[in-house]
C-alpha positions as CSV (number, residue, x, y, z in Angstrom):
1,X,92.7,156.6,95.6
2,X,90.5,157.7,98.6
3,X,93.5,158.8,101.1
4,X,91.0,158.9,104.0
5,X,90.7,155.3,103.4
6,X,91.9,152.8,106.4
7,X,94.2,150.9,104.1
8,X,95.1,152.4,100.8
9,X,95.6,150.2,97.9
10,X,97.5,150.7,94.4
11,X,99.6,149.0,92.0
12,X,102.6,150.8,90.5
13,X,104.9,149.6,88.3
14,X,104.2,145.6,88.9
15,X,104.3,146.2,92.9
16,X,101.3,145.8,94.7
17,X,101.1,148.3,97.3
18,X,99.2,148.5,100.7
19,X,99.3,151.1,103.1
20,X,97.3,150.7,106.8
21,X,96.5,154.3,106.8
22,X,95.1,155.1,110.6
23,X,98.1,156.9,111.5
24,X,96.4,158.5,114.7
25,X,95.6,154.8,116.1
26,X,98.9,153.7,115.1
27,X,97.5,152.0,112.0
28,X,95.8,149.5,114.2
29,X,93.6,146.8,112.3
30,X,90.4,146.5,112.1
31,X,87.7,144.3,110.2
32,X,87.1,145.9,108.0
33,X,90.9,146.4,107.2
34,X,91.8,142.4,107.2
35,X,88.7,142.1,104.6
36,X,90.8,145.1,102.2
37,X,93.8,143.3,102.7
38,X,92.5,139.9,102.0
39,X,90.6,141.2,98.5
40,X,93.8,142.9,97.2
41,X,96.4,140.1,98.1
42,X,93.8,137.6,96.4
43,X,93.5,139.4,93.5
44,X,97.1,140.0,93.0
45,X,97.4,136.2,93.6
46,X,96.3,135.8,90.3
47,X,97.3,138.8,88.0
48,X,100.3,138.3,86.0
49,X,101.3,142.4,86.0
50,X,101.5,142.4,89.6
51,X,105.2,140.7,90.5
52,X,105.1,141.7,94.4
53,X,104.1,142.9,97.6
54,X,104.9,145.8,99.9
55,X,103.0,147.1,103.1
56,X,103.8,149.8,104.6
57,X,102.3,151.9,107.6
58,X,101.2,155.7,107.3
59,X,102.6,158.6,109.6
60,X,105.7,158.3,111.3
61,X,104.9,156.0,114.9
62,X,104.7,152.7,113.8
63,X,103.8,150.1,111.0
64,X,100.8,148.8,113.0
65,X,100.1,148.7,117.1
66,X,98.1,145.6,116.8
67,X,94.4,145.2,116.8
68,X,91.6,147.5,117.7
69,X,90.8,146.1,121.3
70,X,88.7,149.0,122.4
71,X,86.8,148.1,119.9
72,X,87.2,144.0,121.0
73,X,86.7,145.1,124.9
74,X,83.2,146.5,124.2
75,X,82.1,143.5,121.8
76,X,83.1,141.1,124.3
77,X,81.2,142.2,127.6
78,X,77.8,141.4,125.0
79,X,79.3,138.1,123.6
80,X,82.1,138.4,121.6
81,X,80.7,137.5,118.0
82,X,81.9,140.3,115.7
83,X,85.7,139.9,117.9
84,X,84.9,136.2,117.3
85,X,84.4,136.8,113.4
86,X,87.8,139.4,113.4
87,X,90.3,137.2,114.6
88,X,88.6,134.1,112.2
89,X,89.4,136.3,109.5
90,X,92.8,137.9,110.6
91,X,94.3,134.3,111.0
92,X,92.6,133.3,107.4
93,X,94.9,136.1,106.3
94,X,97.8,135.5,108.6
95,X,98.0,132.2,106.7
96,X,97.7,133.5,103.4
97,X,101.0,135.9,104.0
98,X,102.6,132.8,105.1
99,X,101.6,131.1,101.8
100,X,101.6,133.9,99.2
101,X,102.9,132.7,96.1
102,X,104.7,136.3,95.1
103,X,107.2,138.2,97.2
104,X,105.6,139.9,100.1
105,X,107.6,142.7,102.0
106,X,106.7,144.3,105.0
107,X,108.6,146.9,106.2
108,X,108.5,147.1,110.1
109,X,109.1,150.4,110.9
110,X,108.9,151.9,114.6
111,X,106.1,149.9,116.8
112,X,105.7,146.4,115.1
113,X,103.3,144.5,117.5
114,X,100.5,142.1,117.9
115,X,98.5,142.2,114.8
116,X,101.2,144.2,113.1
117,X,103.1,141.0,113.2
118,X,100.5,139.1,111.9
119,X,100.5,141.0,108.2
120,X,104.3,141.3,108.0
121,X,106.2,138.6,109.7
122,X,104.9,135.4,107.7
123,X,105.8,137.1,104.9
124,X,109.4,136.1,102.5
125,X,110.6,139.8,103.0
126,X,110.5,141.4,106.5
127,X,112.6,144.5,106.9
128,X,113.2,146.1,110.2
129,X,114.8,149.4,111.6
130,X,116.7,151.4,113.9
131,X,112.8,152.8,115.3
132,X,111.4,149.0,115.2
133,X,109.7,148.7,118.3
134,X,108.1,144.5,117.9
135,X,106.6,142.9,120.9
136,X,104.2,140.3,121.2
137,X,102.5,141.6,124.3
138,X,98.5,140.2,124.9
139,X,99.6,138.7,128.1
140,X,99.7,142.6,129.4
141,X,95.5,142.8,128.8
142,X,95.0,139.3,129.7
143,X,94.9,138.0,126.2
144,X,97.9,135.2,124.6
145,X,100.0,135.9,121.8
146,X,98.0,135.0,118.5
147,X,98.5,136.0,114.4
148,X,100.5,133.2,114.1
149,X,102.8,134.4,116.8
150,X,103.4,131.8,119.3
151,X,104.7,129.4,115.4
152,X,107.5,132.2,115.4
153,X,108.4,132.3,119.7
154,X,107.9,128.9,119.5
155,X,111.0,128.7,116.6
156,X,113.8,131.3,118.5
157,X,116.8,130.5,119.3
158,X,116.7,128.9,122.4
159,X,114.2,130.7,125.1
160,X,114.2,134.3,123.8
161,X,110.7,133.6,122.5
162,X,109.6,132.1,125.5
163,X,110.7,135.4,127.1
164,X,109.0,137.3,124.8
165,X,105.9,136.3,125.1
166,X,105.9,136.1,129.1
167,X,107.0,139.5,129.6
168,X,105.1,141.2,126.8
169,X,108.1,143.4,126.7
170,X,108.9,145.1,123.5
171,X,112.5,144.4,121.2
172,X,114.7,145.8,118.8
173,X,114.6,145.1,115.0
174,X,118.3,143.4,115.7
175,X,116.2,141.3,118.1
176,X,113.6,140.8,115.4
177,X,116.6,139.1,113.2
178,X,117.8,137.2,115.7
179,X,114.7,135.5,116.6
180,X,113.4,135.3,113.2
181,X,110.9,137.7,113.2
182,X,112.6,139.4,110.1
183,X,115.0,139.2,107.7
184,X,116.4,142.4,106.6
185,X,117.8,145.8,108.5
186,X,117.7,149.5,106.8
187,X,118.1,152.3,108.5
188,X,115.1,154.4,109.5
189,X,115.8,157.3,107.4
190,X,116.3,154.8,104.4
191,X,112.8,153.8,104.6
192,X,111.4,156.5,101.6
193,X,114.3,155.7,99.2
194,X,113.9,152.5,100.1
195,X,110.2,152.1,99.5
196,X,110.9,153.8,96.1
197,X,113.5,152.2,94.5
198,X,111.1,149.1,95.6
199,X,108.8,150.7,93.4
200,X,111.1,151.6,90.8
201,X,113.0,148.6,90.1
202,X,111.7,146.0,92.3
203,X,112.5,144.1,95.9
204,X,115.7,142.8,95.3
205,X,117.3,145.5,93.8
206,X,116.4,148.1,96.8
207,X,117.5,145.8,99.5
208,X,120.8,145.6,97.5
209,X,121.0,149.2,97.8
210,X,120.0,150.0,101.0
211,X,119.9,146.9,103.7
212,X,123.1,146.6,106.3
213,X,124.3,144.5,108.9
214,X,121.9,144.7,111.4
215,X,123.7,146.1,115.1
216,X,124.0,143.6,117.7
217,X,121.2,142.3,119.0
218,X,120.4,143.4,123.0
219,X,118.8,140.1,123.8
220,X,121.1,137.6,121.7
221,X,123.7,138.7,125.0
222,X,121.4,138.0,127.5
223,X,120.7,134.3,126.0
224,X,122.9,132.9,129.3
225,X,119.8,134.0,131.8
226,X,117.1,133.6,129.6
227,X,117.8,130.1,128.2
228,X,118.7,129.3,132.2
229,X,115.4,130.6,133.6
230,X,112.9,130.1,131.3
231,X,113.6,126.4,131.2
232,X,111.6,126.5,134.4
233,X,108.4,123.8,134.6
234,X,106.0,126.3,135.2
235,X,105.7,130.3,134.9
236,X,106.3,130.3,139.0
237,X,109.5,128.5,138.7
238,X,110.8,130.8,135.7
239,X,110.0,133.9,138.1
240,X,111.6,132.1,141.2
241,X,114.5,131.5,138.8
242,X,114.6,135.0,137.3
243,X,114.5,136.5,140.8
244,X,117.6,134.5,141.4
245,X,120.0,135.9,139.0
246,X,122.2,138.8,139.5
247,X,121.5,140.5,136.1
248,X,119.1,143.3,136.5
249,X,117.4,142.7,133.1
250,X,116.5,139.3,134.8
251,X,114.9,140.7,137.9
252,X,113.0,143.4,135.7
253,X,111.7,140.1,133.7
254,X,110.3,138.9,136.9
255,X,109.0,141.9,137.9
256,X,106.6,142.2,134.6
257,X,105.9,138.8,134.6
258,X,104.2,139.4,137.6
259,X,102.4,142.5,136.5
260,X,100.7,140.5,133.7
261,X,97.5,138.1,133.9
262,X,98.2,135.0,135.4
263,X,96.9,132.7,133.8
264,X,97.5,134.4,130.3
265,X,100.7,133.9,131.5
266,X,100.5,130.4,132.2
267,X,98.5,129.8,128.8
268,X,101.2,131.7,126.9
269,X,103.8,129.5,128.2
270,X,102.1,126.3,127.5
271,X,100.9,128.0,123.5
272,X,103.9,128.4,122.8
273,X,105.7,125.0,123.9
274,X,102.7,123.3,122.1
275,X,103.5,125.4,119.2
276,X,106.9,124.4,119.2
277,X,105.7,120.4,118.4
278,X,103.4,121.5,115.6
279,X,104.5,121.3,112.2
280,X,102.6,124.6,110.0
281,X,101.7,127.7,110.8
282,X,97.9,127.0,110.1
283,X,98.1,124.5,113.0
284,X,99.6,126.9,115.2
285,X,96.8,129.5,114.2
286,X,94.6,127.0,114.6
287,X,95.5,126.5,118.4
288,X,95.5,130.2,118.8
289,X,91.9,130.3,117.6
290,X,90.9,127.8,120.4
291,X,93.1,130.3,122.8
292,X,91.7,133.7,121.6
293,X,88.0,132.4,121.8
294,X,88.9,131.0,125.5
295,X,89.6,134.4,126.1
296,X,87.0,136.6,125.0
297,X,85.1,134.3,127.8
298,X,87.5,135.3,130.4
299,X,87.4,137.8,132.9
300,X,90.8,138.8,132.4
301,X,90.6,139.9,128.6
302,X,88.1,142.4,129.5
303,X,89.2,143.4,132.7
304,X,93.2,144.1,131.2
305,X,91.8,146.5,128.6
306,X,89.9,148.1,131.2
307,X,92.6,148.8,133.3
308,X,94.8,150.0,130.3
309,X,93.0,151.4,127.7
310,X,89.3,152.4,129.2
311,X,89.7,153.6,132.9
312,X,93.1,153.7,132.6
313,X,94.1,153.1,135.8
314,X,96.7,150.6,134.7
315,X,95.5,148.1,138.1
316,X,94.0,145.0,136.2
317,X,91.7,142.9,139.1
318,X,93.3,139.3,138.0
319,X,91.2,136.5,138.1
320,X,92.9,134.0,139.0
321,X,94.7,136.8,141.4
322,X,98.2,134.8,141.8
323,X,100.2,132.1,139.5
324,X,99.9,130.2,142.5
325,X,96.0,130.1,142.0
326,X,96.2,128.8,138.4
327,X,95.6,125.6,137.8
328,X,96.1,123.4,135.3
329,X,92.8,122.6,133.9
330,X,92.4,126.5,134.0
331,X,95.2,126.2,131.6
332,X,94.0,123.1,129.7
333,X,90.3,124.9,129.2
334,X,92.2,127.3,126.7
335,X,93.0,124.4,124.2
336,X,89.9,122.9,123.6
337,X,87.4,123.1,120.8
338,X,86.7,126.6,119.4
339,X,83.5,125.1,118.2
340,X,83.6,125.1,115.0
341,X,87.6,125.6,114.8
342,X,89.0,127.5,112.3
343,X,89.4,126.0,109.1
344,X,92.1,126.4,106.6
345,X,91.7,124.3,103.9
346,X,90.4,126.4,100.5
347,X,90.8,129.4,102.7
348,X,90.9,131.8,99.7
349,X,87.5,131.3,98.9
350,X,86.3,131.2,103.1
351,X,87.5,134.9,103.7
């Protein structure tokens, strides 16, 4: 096995295992990495010696920090076509974890987030930590929650998804559990045992010997605020709402919320309420296709990883500058046609 590979790939003793290897970049995904993934999950599909999945992120920061969108900010400012093709293929994928016909464990370790969610959080065996770090949080470069992600906020109990996903902010792996993100809790120091008696005698025996009752989950308290404010009509009244409250954590909500891009703000909101009436996850990727491609036309996509990531000045130019500003057929523009849309039907064979 080539260890300077970007995701490593073996099989021992029945258990298919993947490792994103870019430890430095915080395992984040690239195209090439969703195509490896793809190929060995397919294969596995099939092959009666392999009896299950586990993924697992290199180094000690994180199991993957989302997608490479340095890489995404200079594709889209000529077009946006190899982006384009990326996220086709990541939601092909995303869709096939939600689908895969063996067990498929992800272990969540430290930062969990964007993309990282995508390849472990559809799967049947999600296993968080003390170090999880999971956010959903595009709306902080101007993009909207994708992978599939706005099928899980949508599905929270009551608005903590909604929350989520407007504030970008990141949550615990008791949060993760809560909100159904994942399923299982071991302890961060478990993790190597953990990942070896996996190996050794398979998934169920290893979470019988190391999973435990996850600690209370921060935002499951806070559900009185949250549920109250994010009921709001429109991202403005949620903010007016959240600036009302007496609870800190409400006001800090508020605050981010209005540090993010409008109307990826605005779009997030109404992705994830629309999400909420469809019925699979490929229709929900589906609408995030429609979203993500809306977005690599924006200014705001480009301009929030500028502002992050390139120049680093961390003071995005909005376009539109205010929620006020937004409109709603600014909104409705990020739900049309993808032309083509993403197609899921005999998707092994399409990625």
């Amino acid at each position: 096995m080539d260890e300077n590979k970007d995701v490593l790939v073996s099989v021992v003793n029945g258990v298919g295992r993947i490792t994103l290897n870019r430890p430095k970049a915080i395992n984040s995904l690239t195209h090439p990495m969703v195509g490896e993934i793809a190929t060995a999950l397919k294969s596995w599909a099939t092959d009666d010696s392999v009896s299950a999945v586990l993924v697992t992120g290199a180094g000690e920061r994180g199991l993957c920090a989302g997608g490479d969108v340095v890489a995404i900010y200079h594709d889209a400012k000529v077009g946006g076509a190899a982006t384009r093709q990326f996220w086709h293929d990541e939601y092909l994928l995303n869709a096939y974890i939600g689908r895969y016909p063996k067990p498929y464990a992800a272990v969540m370790d430290g930062i969990t987030m964007g993309g990282g969610v995508g390849v472990s959080a559809h799967g049947s065996v999600r296993v968080v930590t003390d170090t999880t770090k999971m956010a959903m949080p595009e709306v902080g470069i101007g993009f909207i929650p994708d992978v599939g992600g706005t099928y899980l906020l949508a599905r929270t109990p009551g608005l903590l998804g909604v929350h989520a996903a407007l504030t970008g902010a990141p949550f615990s792996g008791a949060d993760a559990i809560v909100m159904g993100f994942a399923d299982h809790f071991v302890p961060h120091d478990s993790v190597p045992p953990f990942v070896a008696r996996v190996e050794a005698d398979g998934i169920d025996a290893a979470l019988a010997a190391f999973a435990q009752e996850p600690p209370p989950s921060p935002l499951a308290s806070e559900r009185d605020w949250i549920d109250h404010c994010y009921a709001g009509d429109t991202v403005a009244d949620i903010v007016a709402a959240l600036r009302g409250r007496d609870e800190q954590a409400a006001r800090d909500a508020a605050d981010l919320i209005e540090s993010r891009s409008p109307v990826a703000v605005s779009v997030a909101l109404e992705g994830v309420r629309r999400a909420a009436e469809l019925a699979t996850l490929e229709d929900v990727l589906r609408q995030e296709f429609r979203a993500s491609a809306a977005a690599l036309r924006s200014h705001d996509l480009v301009e929030g990883i500028r502002a992050l990531l390139i120049d680093k000045d961390k003071n995005p130019k909005w376009s539109p500058a205010t929620l006020a500003e937004v409109s709603t057929a600014d909104v409705e523009a990020y739900f049309v046609s993808a032309d083509p849309d993403i197609e899921f039907e005999n998707s092994e064979e399409q990625s």
